[in-house]
FIKOLZA-1660 file (N, C-alpha, C; in steps of 0.1 Angstrom, whole numbers, plus 5000, padded with zeros to 4 digits):
% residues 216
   i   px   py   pz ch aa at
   1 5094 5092 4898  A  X  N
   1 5108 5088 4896  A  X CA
   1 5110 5073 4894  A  X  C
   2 5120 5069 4888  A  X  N
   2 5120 5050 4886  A  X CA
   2 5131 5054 4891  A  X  C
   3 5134 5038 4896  A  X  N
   3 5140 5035 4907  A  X CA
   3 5159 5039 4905  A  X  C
   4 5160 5035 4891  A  X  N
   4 5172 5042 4891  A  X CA
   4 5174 5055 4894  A  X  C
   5 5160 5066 4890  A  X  N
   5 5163 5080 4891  A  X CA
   5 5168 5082 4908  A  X  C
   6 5160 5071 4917  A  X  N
   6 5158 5074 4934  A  X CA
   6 5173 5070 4940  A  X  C
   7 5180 5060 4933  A  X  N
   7 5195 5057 4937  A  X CA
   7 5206 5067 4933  A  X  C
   8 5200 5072 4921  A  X  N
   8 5210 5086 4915  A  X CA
   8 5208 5097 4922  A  X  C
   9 5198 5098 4928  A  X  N
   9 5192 5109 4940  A  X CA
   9 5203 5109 4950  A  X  C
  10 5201 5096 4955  A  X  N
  10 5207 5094 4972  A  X CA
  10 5224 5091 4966  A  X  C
  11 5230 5090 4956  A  X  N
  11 5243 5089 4953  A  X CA
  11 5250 5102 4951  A  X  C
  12 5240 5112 4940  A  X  N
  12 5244 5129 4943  A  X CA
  12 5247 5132 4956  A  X  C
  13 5240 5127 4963  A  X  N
  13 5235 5134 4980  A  X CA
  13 5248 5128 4988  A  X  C
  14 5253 5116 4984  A  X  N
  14 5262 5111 4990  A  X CA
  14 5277 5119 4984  A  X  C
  15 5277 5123 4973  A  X  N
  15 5288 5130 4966  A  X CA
  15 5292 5115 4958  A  X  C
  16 5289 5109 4956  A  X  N
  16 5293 5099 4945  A  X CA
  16 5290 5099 4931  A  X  C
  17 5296 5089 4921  A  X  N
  17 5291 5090 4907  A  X CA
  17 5276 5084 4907  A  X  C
  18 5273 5089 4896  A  X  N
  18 5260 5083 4891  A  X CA
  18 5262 5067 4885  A  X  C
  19 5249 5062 4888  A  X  N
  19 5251 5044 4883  A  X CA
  19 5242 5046 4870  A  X  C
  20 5247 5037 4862  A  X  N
  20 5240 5032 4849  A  X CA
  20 5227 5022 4851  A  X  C
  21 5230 5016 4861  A  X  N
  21 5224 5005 4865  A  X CA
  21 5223 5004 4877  A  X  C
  22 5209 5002 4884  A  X  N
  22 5212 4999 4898  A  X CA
  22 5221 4992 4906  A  X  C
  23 5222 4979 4899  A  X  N
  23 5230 4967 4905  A  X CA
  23 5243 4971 4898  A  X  C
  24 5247 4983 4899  A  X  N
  24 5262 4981 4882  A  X CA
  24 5276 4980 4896  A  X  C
  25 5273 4982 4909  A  X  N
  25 5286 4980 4917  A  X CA
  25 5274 4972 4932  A  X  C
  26 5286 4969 4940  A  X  N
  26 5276 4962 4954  A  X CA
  26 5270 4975 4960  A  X  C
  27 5277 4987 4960  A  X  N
  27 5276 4994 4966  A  X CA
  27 5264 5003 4962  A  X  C
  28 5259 5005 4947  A  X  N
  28 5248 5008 4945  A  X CA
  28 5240 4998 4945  A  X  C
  29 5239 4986 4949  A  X  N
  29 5230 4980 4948  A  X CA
  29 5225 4979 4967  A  X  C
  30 5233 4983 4974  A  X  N
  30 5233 4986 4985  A  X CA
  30 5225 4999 4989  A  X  C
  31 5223 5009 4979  A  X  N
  31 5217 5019 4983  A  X CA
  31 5202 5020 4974  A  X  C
  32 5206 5007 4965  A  X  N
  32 5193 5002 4958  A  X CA
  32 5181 4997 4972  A  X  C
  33 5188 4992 4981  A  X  N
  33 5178 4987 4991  A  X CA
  33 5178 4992 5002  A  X  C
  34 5186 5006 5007  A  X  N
  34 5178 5015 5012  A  X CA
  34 5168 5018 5005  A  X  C
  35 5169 5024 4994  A  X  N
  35 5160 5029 4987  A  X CA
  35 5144 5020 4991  A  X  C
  36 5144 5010 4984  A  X  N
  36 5128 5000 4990  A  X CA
  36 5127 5000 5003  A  X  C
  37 5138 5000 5014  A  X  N
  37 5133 5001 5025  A  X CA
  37 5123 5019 5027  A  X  C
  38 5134 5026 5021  A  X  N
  38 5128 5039 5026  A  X CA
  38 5111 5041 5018  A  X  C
  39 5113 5036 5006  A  X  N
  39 5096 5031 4999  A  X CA
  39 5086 5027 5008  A  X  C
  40 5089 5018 5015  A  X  N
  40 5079 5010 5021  A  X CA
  40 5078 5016 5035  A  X  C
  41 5086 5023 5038  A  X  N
  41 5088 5032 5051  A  X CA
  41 5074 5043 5044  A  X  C
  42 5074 5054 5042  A  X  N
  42 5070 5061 5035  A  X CA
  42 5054 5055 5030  A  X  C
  43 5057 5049 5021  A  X  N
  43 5039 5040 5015  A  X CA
  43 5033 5035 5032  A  X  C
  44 5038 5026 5038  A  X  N
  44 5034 5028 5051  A  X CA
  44 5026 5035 5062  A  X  C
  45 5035 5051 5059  A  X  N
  45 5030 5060 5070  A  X CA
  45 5015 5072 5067  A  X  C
  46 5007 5067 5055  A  X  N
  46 4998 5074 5052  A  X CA
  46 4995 5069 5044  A  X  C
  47 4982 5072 5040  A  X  N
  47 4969 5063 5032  A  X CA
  47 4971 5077 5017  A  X  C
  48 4982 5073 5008  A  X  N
  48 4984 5085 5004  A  X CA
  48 4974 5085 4992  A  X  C
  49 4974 5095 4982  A  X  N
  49 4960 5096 4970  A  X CA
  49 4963 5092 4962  A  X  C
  50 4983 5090 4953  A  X  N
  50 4987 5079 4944  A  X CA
  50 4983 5065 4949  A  X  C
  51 4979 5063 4959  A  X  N
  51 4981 5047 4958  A  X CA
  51 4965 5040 4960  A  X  C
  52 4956 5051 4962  A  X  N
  52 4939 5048 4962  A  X CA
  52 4937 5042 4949  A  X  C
  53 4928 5032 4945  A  X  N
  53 4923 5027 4936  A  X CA
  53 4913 5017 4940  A  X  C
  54 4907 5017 4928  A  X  N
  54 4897 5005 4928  A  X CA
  54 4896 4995 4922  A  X  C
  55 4894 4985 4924  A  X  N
  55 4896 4970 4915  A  X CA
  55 4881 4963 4915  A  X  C
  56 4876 4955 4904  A  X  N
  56 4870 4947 4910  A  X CA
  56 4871 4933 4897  A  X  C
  57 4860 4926 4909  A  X  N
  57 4859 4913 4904  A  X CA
  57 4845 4907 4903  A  X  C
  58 4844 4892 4897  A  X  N
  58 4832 4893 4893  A  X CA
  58 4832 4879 4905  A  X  C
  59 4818 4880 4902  A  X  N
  59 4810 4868 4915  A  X CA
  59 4815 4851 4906  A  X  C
  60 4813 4846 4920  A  X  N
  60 4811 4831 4910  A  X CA
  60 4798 4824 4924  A  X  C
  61 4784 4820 4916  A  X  N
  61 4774 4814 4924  A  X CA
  61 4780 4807 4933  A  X  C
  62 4773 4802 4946  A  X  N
  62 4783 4794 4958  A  X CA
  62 4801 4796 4961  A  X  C
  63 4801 4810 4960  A  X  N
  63 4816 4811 4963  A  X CA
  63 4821 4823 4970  A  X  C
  64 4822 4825 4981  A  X  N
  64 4824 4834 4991  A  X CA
  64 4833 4847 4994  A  X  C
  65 4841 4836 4994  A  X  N
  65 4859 4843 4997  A  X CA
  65 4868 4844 4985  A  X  C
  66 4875 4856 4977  A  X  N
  66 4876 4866 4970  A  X CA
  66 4891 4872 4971  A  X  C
  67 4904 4864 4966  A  X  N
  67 4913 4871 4969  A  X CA
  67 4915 4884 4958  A  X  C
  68 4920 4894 4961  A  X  N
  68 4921 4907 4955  A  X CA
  68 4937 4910 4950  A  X  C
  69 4939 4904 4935  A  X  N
  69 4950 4901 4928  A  X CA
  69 4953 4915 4929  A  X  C
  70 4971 4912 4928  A  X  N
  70 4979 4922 4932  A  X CA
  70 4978 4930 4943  A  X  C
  71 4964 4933 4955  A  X  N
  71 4966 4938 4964  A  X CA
  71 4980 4934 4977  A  X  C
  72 4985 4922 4972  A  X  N
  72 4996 4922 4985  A  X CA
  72 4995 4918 4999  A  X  C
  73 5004 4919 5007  A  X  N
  73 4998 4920 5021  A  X CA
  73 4996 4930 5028  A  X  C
  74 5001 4942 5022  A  X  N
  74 5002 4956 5027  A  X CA
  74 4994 4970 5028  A  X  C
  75 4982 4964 5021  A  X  N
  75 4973 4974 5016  A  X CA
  75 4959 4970 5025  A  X  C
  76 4948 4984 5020  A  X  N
  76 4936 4984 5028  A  X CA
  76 4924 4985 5022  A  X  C
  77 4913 4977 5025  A  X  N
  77 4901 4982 5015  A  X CA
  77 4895 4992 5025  A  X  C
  78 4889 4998 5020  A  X  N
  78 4880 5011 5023  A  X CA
  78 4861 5012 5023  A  X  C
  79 4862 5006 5012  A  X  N
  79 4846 5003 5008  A  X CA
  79 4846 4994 4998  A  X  C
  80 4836 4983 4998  A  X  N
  80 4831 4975 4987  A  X CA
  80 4818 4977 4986  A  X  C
  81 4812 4976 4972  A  X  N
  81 4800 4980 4967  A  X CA
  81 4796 4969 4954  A  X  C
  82 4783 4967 4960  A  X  N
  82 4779 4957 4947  A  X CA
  82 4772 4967 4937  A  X  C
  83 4781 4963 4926  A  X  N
  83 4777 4973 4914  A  X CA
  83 4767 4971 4909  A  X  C
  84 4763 4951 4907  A  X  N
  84 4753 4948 4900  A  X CA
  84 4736 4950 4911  A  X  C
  85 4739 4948 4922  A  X  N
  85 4723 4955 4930  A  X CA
  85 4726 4970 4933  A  X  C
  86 4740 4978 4930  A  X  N
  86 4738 4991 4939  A  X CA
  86 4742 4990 4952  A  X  C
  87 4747 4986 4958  A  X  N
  87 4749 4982 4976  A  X CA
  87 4759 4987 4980  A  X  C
  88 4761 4992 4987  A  X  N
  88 4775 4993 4994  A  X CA
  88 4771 4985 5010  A  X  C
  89 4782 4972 5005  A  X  N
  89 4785 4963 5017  A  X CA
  89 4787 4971 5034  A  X  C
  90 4783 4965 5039  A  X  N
  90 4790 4966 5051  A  X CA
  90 4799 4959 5059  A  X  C
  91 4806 4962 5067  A  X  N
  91 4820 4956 5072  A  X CA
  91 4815 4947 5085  A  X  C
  92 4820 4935 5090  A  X  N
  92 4814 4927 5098  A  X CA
  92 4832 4919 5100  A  X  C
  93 4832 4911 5114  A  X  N
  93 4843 4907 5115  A  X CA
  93 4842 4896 5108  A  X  C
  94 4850 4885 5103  A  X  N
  94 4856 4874 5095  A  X CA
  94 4854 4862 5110  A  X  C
  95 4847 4868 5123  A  X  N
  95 4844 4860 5133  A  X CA
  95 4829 4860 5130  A  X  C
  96 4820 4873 5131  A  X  N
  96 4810 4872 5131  A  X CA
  96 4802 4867 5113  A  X  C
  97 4811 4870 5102  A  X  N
  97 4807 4869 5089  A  X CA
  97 4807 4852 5087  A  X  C
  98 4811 4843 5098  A  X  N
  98 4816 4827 5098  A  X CA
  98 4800 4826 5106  A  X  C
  99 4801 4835 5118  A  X  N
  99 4789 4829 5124  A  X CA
  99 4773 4829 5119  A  X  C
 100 4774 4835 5108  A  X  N
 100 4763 4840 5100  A  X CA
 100 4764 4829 5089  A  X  C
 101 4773 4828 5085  A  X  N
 101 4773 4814 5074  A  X CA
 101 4768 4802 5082  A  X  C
 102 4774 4801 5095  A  X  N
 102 4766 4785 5102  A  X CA
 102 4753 4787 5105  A  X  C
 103 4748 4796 5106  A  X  N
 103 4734 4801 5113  A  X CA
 103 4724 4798 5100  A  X  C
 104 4729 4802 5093  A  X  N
 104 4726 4799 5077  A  X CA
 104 4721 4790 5070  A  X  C
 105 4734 4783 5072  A  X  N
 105 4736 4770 5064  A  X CA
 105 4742 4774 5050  A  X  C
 106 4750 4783 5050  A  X  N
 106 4757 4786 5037  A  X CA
 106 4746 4791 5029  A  X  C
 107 4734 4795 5031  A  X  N
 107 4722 4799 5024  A  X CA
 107 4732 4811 5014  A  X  C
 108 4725 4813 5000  A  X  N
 108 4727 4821 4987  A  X CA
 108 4719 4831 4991  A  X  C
 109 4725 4847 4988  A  X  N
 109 4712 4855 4986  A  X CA
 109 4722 4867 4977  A  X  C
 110 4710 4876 4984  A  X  N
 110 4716 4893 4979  A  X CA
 110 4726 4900 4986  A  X  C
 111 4738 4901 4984  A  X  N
 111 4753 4905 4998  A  X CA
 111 4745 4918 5002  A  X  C
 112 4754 4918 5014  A  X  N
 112 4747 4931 5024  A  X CA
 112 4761 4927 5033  A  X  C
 113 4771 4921 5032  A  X  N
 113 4784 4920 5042  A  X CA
 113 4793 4921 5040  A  X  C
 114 4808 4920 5041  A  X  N
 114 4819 4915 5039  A  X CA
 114 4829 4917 5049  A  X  C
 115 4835 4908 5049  A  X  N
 115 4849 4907 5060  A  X CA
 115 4863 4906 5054  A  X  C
 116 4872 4913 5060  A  X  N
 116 4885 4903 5058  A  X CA
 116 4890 4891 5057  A  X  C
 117 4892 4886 5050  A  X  N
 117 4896 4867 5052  A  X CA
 117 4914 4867 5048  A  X  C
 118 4919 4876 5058  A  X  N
 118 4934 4865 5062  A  X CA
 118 4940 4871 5043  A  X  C
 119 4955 4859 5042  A  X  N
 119 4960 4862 5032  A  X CA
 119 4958 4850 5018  A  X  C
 120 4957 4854 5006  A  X  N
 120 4954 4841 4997  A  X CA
 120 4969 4831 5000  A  X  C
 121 4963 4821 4992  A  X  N
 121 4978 4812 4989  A  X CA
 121 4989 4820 4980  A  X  C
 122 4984 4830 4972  A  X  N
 122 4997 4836 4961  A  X CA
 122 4998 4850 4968  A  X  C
 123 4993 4851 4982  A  X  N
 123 5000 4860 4988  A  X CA
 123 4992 4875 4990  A  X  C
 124 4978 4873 4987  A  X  N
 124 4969 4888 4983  A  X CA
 124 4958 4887 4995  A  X  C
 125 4956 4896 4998  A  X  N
 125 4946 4899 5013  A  X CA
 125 4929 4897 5002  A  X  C
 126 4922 4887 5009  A  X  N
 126 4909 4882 5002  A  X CA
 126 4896 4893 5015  A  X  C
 127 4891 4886 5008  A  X  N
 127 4878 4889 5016  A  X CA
 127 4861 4882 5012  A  X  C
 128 4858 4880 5023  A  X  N
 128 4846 4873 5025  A  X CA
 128 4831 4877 5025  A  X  C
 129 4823 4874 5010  A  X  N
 129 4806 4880 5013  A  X CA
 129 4802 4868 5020  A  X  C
 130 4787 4881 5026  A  X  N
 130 4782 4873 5026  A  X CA
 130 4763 4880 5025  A  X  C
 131 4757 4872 5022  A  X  N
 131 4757 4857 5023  A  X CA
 131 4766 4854 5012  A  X  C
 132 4764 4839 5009  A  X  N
 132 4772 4835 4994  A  X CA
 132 4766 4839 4983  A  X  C
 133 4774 4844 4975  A  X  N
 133 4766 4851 4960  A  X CA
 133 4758 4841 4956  A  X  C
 134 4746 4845 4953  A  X  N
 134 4735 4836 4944  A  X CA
 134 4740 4839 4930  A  X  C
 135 4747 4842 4925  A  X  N
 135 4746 4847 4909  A  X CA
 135 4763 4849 4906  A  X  C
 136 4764 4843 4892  A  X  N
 136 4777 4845 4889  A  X CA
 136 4777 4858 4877  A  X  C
 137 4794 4861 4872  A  X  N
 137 4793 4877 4868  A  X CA
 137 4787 4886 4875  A  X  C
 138 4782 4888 4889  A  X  N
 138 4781 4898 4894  A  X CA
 138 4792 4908 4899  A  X  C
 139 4791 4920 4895  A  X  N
 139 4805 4928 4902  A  X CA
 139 4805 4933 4906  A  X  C
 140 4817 4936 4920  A  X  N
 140 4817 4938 4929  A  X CA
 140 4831 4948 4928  A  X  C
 141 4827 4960 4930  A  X  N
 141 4837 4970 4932  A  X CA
 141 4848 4971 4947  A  X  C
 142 4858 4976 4945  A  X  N
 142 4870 4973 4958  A  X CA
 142 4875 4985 4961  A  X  C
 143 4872 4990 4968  A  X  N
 143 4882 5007 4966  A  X CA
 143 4886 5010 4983  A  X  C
 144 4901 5014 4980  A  X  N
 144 4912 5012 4987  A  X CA
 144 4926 5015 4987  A  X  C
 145 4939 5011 4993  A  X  N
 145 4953 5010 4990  A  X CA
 145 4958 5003 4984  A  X  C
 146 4966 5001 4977  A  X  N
 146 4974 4990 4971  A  X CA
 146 4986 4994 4966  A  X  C
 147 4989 4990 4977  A  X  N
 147 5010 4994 4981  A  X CA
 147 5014 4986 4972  A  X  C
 148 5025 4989 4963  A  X  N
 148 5029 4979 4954  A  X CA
 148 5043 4975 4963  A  X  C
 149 5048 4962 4950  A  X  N
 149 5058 4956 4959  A  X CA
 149 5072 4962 4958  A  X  C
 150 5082 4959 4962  A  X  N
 150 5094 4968 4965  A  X CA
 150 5097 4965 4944  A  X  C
 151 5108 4974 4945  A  X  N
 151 5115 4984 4932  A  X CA
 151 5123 4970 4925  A  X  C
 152 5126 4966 4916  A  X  N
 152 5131 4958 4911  A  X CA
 152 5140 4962 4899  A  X  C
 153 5136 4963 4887  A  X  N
 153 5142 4969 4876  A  X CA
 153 5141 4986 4877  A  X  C
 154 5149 4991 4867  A  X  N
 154 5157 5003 4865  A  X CA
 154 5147 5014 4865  A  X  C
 155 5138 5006 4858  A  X  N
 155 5124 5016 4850  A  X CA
 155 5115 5018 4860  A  X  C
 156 5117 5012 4872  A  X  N
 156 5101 5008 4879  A  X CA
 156 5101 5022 4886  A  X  C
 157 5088 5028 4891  A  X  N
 157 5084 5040 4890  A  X CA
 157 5079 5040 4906  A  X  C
 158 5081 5049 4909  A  X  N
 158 5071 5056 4925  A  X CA
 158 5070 5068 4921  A  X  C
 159 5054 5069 4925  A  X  N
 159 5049 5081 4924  A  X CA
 159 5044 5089 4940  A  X  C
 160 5048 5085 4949  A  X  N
 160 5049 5088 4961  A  X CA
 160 5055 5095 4970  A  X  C
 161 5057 5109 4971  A  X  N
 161 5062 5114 4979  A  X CA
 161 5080 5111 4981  A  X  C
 162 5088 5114 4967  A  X  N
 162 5096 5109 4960  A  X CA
 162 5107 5114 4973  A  X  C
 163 5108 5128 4969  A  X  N
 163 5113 5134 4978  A  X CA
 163 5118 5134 4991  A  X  C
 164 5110 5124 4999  A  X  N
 164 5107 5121 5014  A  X CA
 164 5116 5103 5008  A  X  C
 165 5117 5094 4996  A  X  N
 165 5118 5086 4998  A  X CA
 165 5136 5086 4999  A  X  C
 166 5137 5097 4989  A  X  N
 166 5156 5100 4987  A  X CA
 166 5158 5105 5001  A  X  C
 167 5154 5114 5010  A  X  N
 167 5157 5118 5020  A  X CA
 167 5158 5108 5030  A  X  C
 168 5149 5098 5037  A  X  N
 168 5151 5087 5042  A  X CA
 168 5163 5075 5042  A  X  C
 169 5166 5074 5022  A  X  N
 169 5172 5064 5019  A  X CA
 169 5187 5070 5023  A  X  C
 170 5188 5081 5022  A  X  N
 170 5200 5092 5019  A  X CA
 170 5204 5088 5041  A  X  C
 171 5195 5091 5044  A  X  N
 171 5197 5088 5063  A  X CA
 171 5200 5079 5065  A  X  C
 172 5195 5062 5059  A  X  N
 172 5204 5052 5059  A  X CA
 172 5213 5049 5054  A  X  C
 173 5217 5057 5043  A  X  N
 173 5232 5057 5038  A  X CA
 173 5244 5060 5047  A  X  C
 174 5239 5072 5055  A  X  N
 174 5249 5077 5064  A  X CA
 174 5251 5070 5072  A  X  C
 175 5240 5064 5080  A  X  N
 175 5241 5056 5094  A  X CA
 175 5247 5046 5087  A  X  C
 176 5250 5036 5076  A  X  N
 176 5253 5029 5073  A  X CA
 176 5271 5031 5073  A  X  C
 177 5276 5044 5064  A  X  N
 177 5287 5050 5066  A  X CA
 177 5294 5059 5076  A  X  C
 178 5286 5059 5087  A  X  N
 178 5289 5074 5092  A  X CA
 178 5292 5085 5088  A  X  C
 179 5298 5095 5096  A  X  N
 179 5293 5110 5095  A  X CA
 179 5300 5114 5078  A  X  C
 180 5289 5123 5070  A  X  N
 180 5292 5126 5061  A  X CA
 180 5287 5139 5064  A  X  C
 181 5303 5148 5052  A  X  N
 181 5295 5167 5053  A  X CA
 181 5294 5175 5066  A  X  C
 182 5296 5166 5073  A  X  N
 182 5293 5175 5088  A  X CA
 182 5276 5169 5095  A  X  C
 183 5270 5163 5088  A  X  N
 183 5258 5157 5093  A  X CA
 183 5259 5140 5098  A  X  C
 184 5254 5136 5107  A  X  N
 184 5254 5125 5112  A  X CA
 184 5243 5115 5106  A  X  C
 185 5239 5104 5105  A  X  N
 185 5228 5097 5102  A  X CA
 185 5215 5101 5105  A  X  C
 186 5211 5102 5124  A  X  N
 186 5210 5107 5131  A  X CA
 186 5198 5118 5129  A  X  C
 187 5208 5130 5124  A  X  N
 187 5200 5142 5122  A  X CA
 187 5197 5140 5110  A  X  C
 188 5202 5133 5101  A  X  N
 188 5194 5131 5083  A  X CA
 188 5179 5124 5085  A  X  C
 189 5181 5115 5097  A  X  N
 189 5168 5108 5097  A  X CA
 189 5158 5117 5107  A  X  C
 190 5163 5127 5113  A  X  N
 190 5153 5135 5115  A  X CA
 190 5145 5146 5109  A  X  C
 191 5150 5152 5098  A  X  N
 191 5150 5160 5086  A  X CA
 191 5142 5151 5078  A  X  C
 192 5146 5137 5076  A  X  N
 192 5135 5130 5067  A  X CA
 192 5123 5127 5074  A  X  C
 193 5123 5130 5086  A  X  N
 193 5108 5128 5093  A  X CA
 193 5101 5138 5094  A  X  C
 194 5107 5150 5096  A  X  N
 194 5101 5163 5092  A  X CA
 194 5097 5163 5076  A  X  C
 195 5102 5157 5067  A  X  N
 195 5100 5162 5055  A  X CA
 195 5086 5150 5053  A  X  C
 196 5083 5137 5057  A  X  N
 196 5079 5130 5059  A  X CA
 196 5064 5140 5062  A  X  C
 197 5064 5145 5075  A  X  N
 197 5057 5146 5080  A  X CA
 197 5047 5161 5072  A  X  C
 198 5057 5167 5064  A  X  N
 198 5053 5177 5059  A  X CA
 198 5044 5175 5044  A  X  C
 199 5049 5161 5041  A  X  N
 199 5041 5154 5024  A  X CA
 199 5030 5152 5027  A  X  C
 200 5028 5144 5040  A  X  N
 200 5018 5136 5047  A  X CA
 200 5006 5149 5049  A  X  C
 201 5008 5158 5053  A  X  N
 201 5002 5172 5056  A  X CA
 201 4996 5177 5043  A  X  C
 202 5001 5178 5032  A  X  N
 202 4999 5184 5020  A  X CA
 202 4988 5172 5012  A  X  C
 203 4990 5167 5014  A  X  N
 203 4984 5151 5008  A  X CA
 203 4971 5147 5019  A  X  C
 204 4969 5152 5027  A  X  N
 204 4958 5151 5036  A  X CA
 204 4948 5159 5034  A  X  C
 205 4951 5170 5028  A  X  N
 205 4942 5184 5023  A  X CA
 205 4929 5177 5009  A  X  C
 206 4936 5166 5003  A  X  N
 206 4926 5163 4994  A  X CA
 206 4917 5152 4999  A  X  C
 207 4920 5147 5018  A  X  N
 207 4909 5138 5019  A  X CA
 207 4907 5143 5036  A  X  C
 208 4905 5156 5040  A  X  N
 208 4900 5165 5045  A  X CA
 208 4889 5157 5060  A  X  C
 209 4883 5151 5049  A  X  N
 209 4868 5145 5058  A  X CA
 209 4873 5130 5067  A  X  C
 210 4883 5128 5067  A  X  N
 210 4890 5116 5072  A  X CA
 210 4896 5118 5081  A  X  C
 211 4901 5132 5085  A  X  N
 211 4906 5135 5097  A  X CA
 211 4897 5144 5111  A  X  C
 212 4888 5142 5103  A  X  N
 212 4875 5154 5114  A  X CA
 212 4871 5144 5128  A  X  C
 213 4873 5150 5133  A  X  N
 213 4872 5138 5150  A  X CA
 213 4858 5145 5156  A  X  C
 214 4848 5137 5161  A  X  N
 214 4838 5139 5165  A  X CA
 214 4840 5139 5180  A  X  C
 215 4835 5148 5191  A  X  N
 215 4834 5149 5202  A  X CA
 215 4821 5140 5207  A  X  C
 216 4818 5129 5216  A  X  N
 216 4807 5122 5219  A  X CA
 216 4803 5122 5228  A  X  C
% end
C-alpha cells in the first residue's frame, strides 16, 4: 500500500472523508504521522522477509571500515561473505576486531572477520574487516534488514504487514481523539497487538530455523 492508500485506511476507520493528498488538511497530515510512527512500530517488532536483502560493495586496498548506503540506523546484518575468496566472515566485537588490527600493525591479508563499526557520517551503520583488504574490487556480499526511512510522498509504498500498520495507526488516532464507535484507544491498541502478533506468526513460518532453541 503507499502511503496515501495507509491514511485513507485509518480515515475510513475513523468515519472521515478520504484525502487527495496526505498533507491536503492538518488533520490528515496528523494521521499521516501516526501512520510512520505505526511503520516503524511494526518494521521494529520482527525481522520480517519484505525487508531481508542483500547489498554489497566492493573492497578498496588499505581500507577497512565500510559504511552500508541506505542501510540507516535501524537495520541488521545477518551474514557477510566474501564473494571474491568464497568466505563467509565471521562476527568478532568492533573491541576485539581493534585489538587485532594493533597486534597487527594494520597488516593486509585475506578477511576471515568483521565487526560493527558504530554509525557513518551520512547516517548508515558501517562495518569493519579484518584484516584490511589487500585487494581493491573485491566483493563483499551483506545480507540482512534494511528498514527503510519513514513515508514521505503520496506514492511511497510499504510492503509490510499493511494491515497491522492501519490498525496501530487507527489506535493512535483514537487515543489522540478519544472514544470513537463505542471503542476506546485502549482496546484498539490491543487488537493491533493481537493482529501484530498474528503477522509476526505467519511470517515466521518462512524462516522456521531461527526460532528452534537448543536445550544445553
Amino acid at each position: 500500500m503507499t502511503y496515501l492508500e495507509l491514511v485513507n485506511a485509518v480515515l475510513r476507520k475513523l468515519r472521515e472523508e478520504p484525502a487527495s493528498t496526505v498533507n491536503e488538511t492538518d488533520y490528515t497530515a496528523l494521521i499521516g504521522s501516526f501512520v510512520n510512527d505505526a511503520k516503524r512500530l511494526v518494521e521494529d517488532a520482527w525481522d520480517w522477509s519484505a525487508l531481508r536483502t542483500t547489498q554489497e560493495f566492493l573492497t578498496v586496498a588499505g581500507t577497512d571500515t565500510y559504511a552500508l548506503e541506505g542501510f540507516g540506523t535501524r537495520s541488521e546484518v545477518f551474514q557477510v561473505f566474501d564473494e571474491t575468496n568464497k568466505y563467509v566472515l565471521d562476527k568478532i566485537s568492533i573491541k576485539d576486531a581493534r585489538r587485532r588490527n594493533m597486534l597487527s600493525g594494520d597488516q593486509q591479508g585475506t578477511l576471515t572477520h568483521y565487526a560493527m563499526a558504530g554509525i557513518s557520517p551520512t547516517g548508515d551503520i558501517q562495518i569493519k574487516l579484518f584484516p584490511v583488504p589487500d585487494e581493491s574490487l573485491g566483493v563483499i556480499s551483506v545480507y540482512g534488514i534494511k528498514r527503510p526511512d519513514d513515508l514521505v510522498n503520496d506514492s511511497d509504498s510499504v510492503y509490510v504487514a499493511t494491515n497491522v500498520i492501519v490498525d496501530w495507526a487507527y489506535a493512535y488516532a483514537m487515543i489522540e481523539r478519544g472514544e470513537t464507535g463505542g471503542q476506546n484507544g485502549s482496546e484498539m491498541a490491543l487488537f493491533a497487538k493481537n493482529s501484530m502478533s498474528n503477522a509476526i506468526a505467519l511470517d515466521s513460518r518462512y524462516h522456521d530455523e531461527e526460532l528452534n532453541w537448543e536445550v544445553v
